[in-house]
N, C-alpha and C positions, 0 to 999 in steps of 0.2 A: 228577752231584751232584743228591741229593733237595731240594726248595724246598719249605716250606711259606708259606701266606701267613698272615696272620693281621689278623681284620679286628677293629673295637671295637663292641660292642653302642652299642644309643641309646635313648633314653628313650621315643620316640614308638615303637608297636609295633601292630599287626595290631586287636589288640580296643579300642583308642582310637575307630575306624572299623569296626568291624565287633564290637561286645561280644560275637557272639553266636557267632564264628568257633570257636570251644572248642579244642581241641589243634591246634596248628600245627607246618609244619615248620619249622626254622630260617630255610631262605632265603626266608621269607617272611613271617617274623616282623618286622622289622625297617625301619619304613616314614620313621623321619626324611629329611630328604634328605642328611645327610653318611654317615649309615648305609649309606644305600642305593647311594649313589655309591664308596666304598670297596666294596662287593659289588661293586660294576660291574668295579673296577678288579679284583678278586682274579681274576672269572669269565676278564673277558678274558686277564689275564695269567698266571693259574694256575688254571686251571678243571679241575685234578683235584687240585689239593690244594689248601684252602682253608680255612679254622675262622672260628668268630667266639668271644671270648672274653669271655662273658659275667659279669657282675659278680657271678651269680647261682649261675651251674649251671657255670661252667667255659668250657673247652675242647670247640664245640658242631659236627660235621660240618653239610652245608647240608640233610642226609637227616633230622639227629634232631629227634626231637618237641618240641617244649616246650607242656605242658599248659596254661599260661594266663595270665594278664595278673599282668606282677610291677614294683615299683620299686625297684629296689637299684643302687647306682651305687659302684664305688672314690670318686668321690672325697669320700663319707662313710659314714666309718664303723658311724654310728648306723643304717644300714640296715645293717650284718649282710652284705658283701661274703663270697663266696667266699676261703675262707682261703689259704696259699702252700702251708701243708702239703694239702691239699684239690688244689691243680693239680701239686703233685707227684704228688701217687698221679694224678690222671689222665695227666698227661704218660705214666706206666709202662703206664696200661692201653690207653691208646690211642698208643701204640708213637711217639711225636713224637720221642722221640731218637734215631727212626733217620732222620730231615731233617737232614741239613747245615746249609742255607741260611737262614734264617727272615728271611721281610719284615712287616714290619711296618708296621701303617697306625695310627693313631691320635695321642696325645698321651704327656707323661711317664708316667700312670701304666701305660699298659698296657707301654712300651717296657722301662720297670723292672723289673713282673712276668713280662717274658718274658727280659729276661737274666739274672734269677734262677733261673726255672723250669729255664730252658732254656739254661744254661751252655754256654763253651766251641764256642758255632758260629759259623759264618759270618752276622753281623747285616746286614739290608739295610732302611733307615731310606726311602721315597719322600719323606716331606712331613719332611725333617729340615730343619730353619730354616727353616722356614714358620711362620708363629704367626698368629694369627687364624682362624676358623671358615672365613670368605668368601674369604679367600683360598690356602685347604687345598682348598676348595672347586673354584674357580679355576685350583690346578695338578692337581689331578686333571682337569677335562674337560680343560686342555691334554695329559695323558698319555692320556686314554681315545681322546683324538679326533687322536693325532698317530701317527705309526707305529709299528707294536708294537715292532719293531727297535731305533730308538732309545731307548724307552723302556729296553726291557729291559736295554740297554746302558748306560744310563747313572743304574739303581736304584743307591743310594748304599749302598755298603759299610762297614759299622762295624769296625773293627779289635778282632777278637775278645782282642789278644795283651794291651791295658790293663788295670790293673787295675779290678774293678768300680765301685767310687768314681769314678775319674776318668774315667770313658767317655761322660759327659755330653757335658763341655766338650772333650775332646781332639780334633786333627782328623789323620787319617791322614795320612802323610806322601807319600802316590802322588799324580804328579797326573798320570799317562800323558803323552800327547803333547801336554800343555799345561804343560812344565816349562820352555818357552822363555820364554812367557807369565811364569811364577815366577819366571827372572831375569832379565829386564824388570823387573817391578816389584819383585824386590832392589836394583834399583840407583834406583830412585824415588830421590829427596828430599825431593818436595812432600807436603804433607800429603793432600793429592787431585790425579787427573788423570782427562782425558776421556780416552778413546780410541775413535776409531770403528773398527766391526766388519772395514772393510778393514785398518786401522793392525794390528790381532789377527791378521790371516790372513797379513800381510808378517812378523809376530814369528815366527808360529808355523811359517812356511814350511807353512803345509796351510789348508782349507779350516774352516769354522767349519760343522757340521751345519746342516742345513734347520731343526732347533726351534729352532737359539740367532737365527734370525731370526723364526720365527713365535711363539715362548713365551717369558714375562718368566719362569715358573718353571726354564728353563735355567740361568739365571742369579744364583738361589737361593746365600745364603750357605749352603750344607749342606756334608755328608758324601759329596762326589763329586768324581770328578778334575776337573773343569774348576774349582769351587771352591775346590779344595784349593791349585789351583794362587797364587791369590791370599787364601786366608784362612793359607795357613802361611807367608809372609811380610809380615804382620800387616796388609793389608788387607782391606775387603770391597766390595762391588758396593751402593752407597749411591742410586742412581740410573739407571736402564733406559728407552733411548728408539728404542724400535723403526722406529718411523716412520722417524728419521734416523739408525739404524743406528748411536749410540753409546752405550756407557756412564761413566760415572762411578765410576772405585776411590776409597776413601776410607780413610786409616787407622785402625786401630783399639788401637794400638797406639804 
């Protein structure tokens, strides 16, 4: 299976700090710290395929040029964003429908224009229910700086089969070998409960990975089977306490 990653341009750029840089290549265009930390993450985890999708020029390998200081951003219009008919034809010329996989890092609008562009594939969302800068921030060094393995294992899958519309909110219905965990907390009643990380491992009859004890992003209401397992029986993970190794499900529902 082909993966591409796909990372989000940033405002802050090369000639902010250096005016006089003139033609740059992509991966080094791109000098914000959330820009730059998504690069981090695409190299380490997919460092021969990789784009950044510029608000401007598209669909940008880390090789190509970009002649010089611009500001155009999706989330306004009044700058003149790269159009959808415009990343279709690049999608064709630089051959991205022959990737399967596509991950995606950024926020709603780039996740939008790539299940548009990019129909019909296998989506993989990292910072899905993550909201804030600082804390997108945050689970990225936890994945840069924990092992590639798990990582890679546990990038969140979007369920390609929804229809477009509702693939925001819907959450897949897998939640692998934490579907013991799922009916445990089917048969909840309270509106909330703690449970410590041993109470999980006696449910699950298996072991809880090394990052659901080092990383509060493990624990992330997103698009992943360890969540799935408790967001599709209408809880979520309202409260993370590492130190003393328990958490808080909360309904939402």
């Amino acid at each position: 299976m082909m993966t591409l990653c796909v990372v989000p341009c940033g405002k802050r750029k090369i000639w902010d700090v250096k005016p006089n840089a003139g033609p740059t290549k992509m991966r080094d265009v791109y000098i914000g710290p959330f820009a730059k930390k998504c690069c981090d993450y695409a190299k380490k985890f997919h460092p021969d395929s990789w784009c950044i999708l510029s608000a401007k020029y598209g669909f940008l390998w880390p090789e190509e040029i970009i002649p010089g200081p611009y500001n155009v951003t999706f989330n306004d219009r009044k700058t003149n964003p790269i159009t959808l008919e415009t990343l279709h034809s690049q999608v064709n010329q630089k051959n991205l429908k022959s990737f399967d996989r596509i991950v995606v890092l950024g926020g709603i609008y780039y996740r939008n224009i790539i299940l548009s562009v990019l129909p019909d594939k296998e989506y993989v969302f990292p910072l899905e229910g993550i909201t804030g800068l600082g804390k997108m921030m945050q689970a990225l060094n936890s994945m840069l700086y924990g092992k590639i393995e798990e990582v890679l294992s546990t990038e969140l899958v979007f369920d390609k089969t929804l229809p477009l519309g509702s693939r925001r909110s819907t959450i897949t219905s897998s939640c692998g070998k934490y579907f013991k965990l799922q009916g445990f907390l089917k048969q909840e009643q309270s509106f909330g409960v703690y449970l410590t990380f041993s109470k999980i491992e006696d449910i699950l009859q298996n072991s809880l990975p090394l990052s659901a004890r080092k990383y509060k992003a493990w624990w992330a209401n997103g698009v992943h089977s360890q969540a799935n397992a408790w967001l599709g029986v209408g809880f979520r993970v309202a409260e993370i306490d590492l130190v003393h190794e328990r958490v808080r499900f909360e309904r939402t529902k």
